[in-house]
N, CA, C and O of each residue as an XYZ file, in Angstrom:
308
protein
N     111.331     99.449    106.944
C     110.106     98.791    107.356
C     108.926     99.454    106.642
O     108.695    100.639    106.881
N     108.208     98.811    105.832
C     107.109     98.985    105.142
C     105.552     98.276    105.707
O     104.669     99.048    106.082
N     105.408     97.334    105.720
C     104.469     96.346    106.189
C     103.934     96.003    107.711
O     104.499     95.045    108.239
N     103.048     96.582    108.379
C     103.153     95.881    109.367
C     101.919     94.805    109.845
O     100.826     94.948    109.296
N     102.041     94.010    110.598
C     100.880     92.737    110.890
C     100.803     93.134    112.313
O     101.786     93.317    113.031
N      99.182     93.292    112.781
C      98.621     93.491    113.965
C      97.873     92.461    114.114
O      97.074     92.212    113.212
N      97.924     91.761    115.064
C      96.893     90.619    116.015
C      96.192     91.383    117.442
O      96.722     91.352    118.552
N      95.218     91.889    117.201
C      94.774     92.625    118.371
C      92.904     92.545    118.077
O      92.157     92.569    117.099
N      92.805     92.465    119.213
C      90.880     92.530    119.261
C      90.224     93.744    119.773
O      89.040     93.984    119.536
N      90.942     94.470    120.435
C      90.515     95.577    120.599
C      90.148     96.628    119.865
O      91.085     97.320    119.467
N      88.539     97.123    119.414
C      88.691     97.926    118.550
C      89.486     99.245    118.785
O      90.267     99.593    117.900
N      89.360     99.959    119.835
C      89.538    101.489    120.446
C      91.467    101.152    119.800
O      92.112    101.963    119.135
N      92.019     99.631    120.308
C      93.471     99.863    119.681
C      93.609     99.671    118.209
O      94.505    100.169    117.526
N      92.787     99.018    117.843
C      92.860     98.710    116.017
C      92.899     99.847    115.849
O      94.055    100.263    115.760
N      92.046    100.681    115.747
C      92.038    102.515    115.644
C      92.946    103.159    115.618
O      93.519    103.529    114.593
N      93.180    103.357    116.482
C      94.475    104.095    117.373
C      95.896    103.834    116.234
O      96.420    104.575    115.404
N      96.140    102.616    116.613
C      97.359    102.687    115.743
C      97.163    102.513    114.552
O      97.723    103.333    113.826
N      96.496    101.648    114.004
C      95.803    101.975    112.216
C      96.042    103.005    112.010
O      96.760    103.417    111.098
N      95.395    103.722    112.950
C      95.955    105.403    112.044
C      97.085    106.286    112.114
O      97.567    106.891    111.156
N      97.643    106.341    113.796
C      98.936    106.541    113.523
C     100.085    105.570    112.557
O     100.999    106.178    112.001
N     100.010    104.511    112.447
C     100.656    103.759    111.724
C     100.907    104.545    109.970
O     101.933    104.964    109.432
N      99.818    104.496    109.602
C      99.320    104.821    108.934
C      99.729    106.236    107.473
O      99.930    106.405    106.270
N      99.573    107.212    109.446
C     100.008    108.614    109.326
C     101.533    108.467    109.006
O     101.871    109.244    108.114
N     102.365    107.824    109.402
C     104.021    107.718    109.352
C     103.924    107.366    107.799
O     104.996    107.490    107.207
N     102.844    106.952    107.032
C     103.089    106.072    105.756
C     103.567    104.622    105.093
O     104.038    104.028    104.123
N     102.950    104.553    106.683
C     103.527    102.519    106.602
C     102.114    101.970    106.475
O     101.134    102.541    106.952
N     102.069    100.678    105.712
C     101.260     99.879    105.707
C     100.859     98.680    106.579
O     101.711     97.819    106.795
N      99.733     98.567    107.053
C      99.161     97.936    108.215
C      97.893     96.680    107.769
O      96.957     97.044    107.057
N      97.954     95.589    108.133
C      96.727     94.278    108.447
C      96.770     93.820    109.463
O      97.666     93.315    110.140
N      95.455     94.050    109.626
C      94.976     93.687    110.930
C      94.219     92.430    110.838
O      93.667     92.111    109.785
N      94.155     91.485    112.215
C      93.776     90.430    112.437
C      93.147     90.085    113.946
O      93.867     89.528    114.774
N      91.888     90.411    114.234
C      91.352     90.186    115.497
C      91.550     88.871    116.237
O      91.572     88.783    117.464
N      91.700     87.798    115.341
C      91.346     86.149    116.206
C      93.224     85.984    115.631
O      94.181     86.610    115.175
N      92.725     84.570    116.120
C      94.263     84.113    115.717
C      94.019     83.102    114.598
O      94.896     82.398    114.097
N      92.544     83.112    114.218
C      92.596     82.518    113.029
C      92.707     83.234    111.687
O      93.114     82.892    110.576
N      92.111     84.538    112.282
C      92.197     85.075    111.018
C      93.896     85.438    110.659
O      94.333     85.754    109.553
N      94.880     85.252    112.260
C      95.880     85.707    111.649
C      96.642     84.961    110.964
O      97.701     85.388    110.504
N      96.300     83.955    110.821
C      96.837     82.332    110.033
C      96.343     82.794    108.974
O      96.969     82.165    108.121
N      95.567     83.541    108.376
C      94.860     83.484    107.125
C      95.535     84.378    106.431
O      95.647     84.294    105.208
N      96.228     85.642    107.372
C      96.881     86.895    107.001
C      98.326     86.582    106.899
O      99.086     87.381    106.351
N      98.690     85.612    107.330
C     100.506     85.707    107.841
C     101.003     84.964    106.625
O     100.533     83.875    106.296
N     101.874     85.522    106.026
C     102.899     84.657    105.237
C     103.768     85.321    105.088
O     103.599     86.539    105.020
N     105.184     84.673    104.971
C     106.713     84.510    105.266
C     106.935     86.041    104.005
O     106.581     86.412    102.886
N     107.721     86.444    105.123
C     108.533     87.795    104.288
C     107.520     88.857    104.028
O     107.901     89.786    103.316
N     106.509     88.881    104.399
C     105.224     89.890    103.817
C     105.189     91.122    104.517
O     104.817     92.224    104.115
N     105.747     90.688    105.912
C     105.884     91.794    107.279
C     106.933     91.937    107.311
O     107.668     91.034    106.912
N     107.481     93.191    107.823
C     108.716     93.415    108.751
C     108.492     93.843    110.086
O     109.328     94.315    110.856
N     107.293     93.635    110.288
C     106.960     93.736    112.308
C     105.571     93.061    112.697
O     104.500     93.226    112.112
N     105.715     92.603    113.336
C     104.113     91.899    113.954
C     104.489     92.693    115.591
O     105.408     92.872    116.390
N     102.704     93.040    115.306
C     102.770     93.434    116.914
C     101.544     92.561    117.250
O     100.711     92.241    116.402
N     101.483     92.137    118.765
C     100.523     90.697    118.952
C     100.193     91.159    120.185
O     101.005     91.677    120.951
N      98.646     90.943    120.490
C      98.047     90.902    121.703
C      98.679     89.896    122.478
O      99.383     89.142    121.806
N      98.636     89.667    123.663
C      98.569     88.506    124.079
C      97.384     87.638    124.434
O      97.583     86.432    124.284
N      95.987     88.064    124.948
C      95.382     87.546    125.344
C      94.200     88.020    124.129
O      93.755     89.162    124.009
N      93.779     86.665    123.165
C      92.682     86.559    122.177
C      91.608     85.781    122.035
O      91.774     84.563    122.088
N      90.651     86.176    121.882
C      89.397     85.632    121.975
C      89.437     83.456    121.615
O      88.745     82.627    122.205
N      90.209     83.253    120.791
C      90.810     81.853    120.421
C      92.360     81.634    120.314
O      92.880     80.874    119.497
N      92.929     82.270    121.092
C      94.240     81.791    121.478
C      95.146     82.699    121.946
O      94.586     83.780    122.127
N      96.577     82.726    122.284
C      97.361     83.387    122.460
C      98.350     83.900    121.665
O      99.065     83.120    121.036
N      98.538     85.303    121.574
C      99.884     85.923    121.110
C     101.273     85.472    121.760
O     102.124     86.356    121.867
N     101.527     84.438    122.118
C     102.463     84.143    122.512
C     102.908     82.609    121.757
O     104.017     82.090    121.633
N     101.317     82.070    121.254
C     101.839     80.776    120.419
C     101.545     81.304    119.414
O     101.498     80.533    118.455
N     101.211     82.812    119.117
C     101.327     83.030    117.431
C     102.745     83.479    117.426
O     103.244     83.019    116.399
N     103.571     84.118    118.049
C     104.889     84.690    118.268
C     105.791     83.761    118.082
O     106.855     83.827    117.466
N     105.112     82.533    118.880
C     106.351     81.360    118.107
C     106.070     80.412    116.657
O     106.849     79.570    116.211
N     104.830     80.776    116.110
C     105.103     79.971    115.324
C     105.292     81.640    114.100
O     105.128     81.097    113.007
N     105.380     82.231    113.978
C     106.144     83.087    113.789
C     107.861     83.223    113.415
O     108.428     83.545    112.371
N     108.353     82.846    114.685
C     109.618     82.751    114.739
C     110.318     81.204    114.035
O     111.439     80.813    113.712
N     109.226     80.772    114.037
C     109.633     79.185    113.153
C     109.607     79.404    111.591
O     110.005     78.656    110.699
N     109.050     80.590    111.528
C     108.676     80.040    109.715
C     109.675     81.685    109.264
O     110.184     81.685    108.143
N     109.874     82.886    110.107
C     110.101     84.182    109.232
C     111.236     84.768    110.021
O     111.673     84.372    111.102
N     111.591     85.667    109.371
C     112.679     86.476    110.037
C     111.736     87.989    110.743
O     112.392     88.627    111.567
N     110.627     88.401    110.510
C     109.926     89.323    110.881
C     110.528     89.600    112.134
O     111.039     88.654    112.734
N     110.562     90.948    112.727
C     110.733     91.431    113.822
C     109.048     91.433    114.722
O     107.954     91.849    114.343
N     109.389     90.911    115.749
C     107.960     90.257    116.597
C     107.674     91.473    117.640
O     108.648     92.210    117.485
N     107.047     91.902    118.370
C     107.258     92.830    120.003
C     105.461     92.104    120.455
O     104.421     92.256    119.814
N     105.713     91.205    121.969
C     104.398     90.982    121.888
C     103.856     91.561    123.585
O     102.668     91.512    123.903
């Protein structure tokens, strides 16, 4: 696992794990809305999405499935 995709609005957590993430030597994009994460997501790019559930314009739970429609990515939401 190299890549990872964050959907989260929280700054104090963008932080947090950005940098531990980071520190391990893995690579991290982040995406506050769920539009921007449409803008960020494409097939095979990630090997983990981690997803808020509750976002300022939608849910981590209909980004999780359309997710699971298009990639093999490992999801945890």
């Amino acid at each position: 696992m190299k890549r990872l995709f964050l959907l989260e609005d929280d700054l104090s957590l963008i932080n947090g794990l950005s940098f531990a993430v980071k520190k391990e030597g893995y690579e991290i994009d982040v995406a506050r809305t769920v539009l921007e994460g449409d803008t960020l997501w494409a097939d095979d790019k990630y090997d983990l999405a981690i997803l808020d559930v509750s976002l300022p314009d939608g849910s981590g739970f209909d980004f999780c499935r359309k997710i699971r429609r298009t990639s093999k990515a490992y999801v945890r939401v």
